[in-house]
N, C-alpha and C positions, 0 to 999 in steps of 0.2 A: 506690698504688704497685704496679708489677705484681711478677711475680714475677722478674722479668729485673733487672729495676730493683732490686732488693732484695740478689739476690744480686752486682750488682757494688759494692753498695755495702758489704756486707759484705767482699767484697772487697777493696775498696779502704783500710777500717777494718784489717783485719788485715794487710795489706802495710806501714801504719802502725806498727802492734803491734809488729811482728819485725822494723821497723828494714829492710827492701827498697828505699827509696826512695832512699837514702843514696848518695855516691859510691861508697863501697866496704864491703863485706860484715862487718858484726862490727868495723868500723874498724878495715879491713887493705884493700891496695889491690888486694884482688881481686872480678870482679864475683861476684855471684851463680851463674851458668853455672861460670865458672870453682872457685867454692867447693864446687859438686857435684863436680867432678872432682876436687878432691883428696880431697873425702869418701871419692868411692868408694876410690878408691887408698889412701888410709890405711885404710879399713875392710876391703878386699880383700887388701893386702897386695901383691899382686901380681896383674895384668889383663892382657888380651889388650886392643887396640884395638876389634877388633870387639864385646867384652862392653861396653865402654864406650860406644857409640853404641847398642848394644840398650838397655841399663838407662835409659841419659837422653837417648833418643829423640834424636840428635843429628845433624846433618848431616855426613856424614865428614870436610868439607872446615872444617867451622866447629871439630870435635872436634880437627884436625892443626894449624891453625892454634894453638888454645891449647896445646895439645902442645909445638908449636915454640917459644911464647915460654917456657914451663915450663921445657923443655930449658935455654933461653938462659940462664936466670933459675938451673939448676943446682938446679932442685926433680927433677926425675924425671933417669933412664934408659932406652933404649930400645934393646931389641935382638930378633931375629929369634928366635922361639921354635926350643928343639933338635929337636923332635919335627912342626913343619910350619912350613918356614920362609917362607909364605905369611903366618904371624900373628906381628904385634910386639907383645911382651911388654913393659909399660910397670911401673916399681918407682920407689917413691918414695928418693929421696938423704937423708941425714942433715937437711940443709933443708929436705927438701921434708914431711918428717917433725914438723920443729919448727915449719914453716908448717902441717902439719895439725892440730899438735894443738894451737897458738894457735887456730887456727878451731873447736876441738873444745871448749876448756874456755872459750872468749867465749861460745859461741849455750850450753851449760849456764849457765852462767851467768847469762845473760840472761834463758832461761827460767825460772830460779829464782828469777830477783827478779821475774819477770810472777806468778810463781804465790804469791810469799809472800802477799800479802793474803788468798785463797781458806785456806775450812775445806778440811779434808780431804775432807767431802761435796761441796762445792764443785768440788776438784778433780776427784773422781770423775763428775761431770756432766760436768765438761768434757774429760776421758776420754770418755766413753762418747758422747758428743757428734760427737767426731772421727770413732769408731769409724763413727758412724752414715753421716757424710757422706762416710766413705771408702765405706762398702757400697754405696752407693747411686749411687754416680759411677763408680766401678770398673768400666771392662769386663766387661762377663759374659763370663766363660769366659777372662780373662785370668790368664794365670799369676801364683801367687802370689810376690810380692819378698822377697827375705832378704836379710840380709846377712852377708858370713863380716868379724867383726876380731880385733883382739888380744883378750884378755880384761883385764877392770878386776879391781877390790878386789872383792870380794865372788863373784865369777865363778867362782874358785877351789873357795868352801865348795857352790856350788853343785854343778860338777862331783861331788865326793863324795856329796853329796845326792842326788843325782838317781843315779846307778849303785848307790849302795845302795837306794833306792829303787825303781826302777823292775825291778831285776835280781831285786828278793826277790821283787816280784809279780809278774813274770813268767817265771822257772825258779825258785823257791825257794831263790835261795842266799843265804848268812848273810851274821852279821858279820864273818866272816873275809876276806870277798868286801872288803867297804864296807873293812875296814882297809886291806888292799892296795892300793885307789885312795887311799884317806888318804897311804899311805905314798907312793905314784908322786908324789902333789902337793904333797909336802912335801918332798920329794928335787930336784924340779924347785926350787918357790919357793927351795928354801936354796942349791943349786947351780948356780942358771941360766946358762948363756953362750950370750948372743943372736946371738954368729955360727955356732952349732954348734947351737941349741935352738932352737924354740919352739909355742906354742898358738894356738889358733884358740875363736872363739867365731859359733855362727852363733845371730842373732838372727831374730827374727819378729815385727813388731806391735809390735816393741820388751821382748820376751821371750826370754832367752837357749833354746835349741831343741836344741840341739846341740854338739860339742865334740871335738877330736882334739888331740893332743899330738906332737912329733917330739924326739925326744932321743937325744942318743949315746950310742950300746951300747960302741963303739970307733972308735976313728982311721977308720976307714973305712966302720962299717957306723950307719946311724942305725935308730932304734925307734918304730915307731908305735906308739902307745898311746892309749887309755882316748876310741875312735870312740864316740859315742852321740848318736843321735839321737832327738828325745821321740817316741812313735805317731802325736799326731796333728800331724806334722810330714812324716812319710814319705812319699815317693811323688813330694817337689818336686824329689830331686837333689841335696839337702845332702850325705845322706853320701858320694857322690861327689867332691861339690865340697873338703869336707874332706880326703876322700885324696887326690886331686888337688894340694891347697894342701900336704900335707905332700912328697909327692915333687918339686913343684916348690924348695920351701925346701931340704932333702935334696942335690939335683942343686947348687943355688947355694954351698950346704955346702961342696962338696967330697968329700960321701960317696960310693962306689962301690955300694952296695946296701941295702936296707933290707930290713929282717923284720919279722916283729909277732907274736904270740900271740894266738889265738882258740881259740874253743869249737865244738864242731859243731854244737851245737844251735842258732847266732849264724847260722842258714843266709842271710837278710838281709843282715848283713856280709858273708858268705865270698862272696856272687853280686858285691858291689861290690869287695872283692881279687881274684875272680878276673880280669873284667873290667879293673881296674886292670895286670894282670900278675904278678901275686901266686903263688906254687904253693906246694904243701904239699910240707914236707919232713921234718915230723917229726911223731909224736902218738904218743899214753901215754893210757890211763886213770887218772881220778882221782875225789877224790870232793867237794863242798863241801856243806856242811851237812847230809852224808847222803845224796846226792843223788850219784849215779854221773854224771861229766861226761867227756869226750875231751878232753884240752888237746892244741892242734895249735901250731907251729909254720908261717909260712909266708913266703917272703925274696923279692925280684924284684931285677938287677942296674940298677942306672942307667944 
């Protein structure tokens, strides 16, 4: 058998596996094509059309079409972004939302009973397995994929984790530091209101990477908080993408301006607020763990 030979037939074995052959996707009556789109849309949260035909290589006219019956069907919204009204901004509806995350917790699901028989080594082969025949089929020099979505259970302790973490090894600051996100993410989880709040989680490889917060300071002004992106994450446009997802939420809010607090030494962040439209309006010297820092204040209007 050659080598062509082989790999459609693996192919064809694992189209079997995950259930692809079937009339409708996770037994819901939508196809496949269509199940990536609301993927993307529930994990994005909010999309331009044109991002959506980049990410799953789509034919414009094949992307508007599913759009249109989505529309009909009362799963999305669609309206002309405020800032170039060239690009329509597509949001998933309260349906379109409970249509995604039926698709979301079926294909978990499904996975979890493919993988219960496998040891743990087991799974880890077939981890590493994936890993390989992704490396190897990938465009060379093709951008790497991420995804920004809501955050799950355990997303939370990570945020805290990773900012104390990654903040002590790289300026030195304490546990005074790690409390204060404790405290931001505990304020949030006990207080949340999802028409005025919310987080973001940007994944990689299927590795949370990243993370930003939007919360109201007041009636009018919302708060960015607790940007981090891991190092070797950097350089794809996440953090970007994250401020971006908060000013767009922000603007849909209802809020008139957003602020946020940084550190000068964050010069990384400050290059992506200022590009965002960010300016500094206020800063004091301070100290944490010993350790002489700037805390800045910095607002832009919507």
């Amino acid at each position: 058998m050659s080598v062509v030979d082989r790999v459609r037939e693996f192919n064809r074995f694992y189209t079997n596996v995950i259930g692809l052959l079937g009339a409708g996707l996770l037994k819901t009556p939508y196809s496949l094509t269509e199940a990536r789109v609301l993927f993307e849309l529930g994990t994005r949260g909010t999309v331009s059309t044109s991002t959506l035909r980049e990410v799953l290589g789509l034919d414009p006219g094949y992307l508007s079409r599913i759009l249109a019956k989505f529309a009909e069907e009362g799963l999305i919204t669609r309206e002309r972004s405020s800032e170039d009204a060239r690009r329509q901004i597509v949001t998933l509806t309260d349906k379109g939302r409970d249509a995604f995350q039926t698709l979301d917790a079926r294909s978990a699901a499904d996975i979890e009973t493919m993988l219960t028989p496998l040891t743990p080594a087991q799974r880890e082969r077939l981890v590493a397995s994936m890993g390989t025949i992704r490396e190897l089929l990938e465009p060379k020099g093709a951008p790497r994929s991420y995804v920004i979505r809501p955050p799950r259970p355990g997303d939370y302790g990570w945020v805290v984790w990773r900012h104390g973490t990654l903040y002590s090894e790289e300026y030195g600051w304490g546990t005074a530091f790690e409390g204060m996100v404790a405290r931001i993410v505990a304020d949030y989880l006990e207080h949340h209101d999802p028409r005025r709040e919310a987080a973001w989680i940007a994944e990689f490889a299927g590795e949370p990477v990243g993370c930003v917060f939007c919360v109201r300071k007041d009636d009018e002004t919302a708060q960015l908080r607790l940007l981090l992106v891991e190092p070797a994450a950097r350089g794809m446009g996440i953090g970007r993408r994250l401020v971006d997802e908060c000013l767009d939420f922000a603007r849909r809010a209802g809020y008139r301006r957003m602020t946020l607090d940084t550190r000068n030494v964050l010069v990384s962040a400050r290059r992506i607020y200022d590009a965002a439209g960010f300016r500094l309006v206020e800063e004091h010297p301070a100290e944490d763990n010993g350790r002489p820092v700037v805390e800045q204040v910095l607002t832009r209007e919507l």
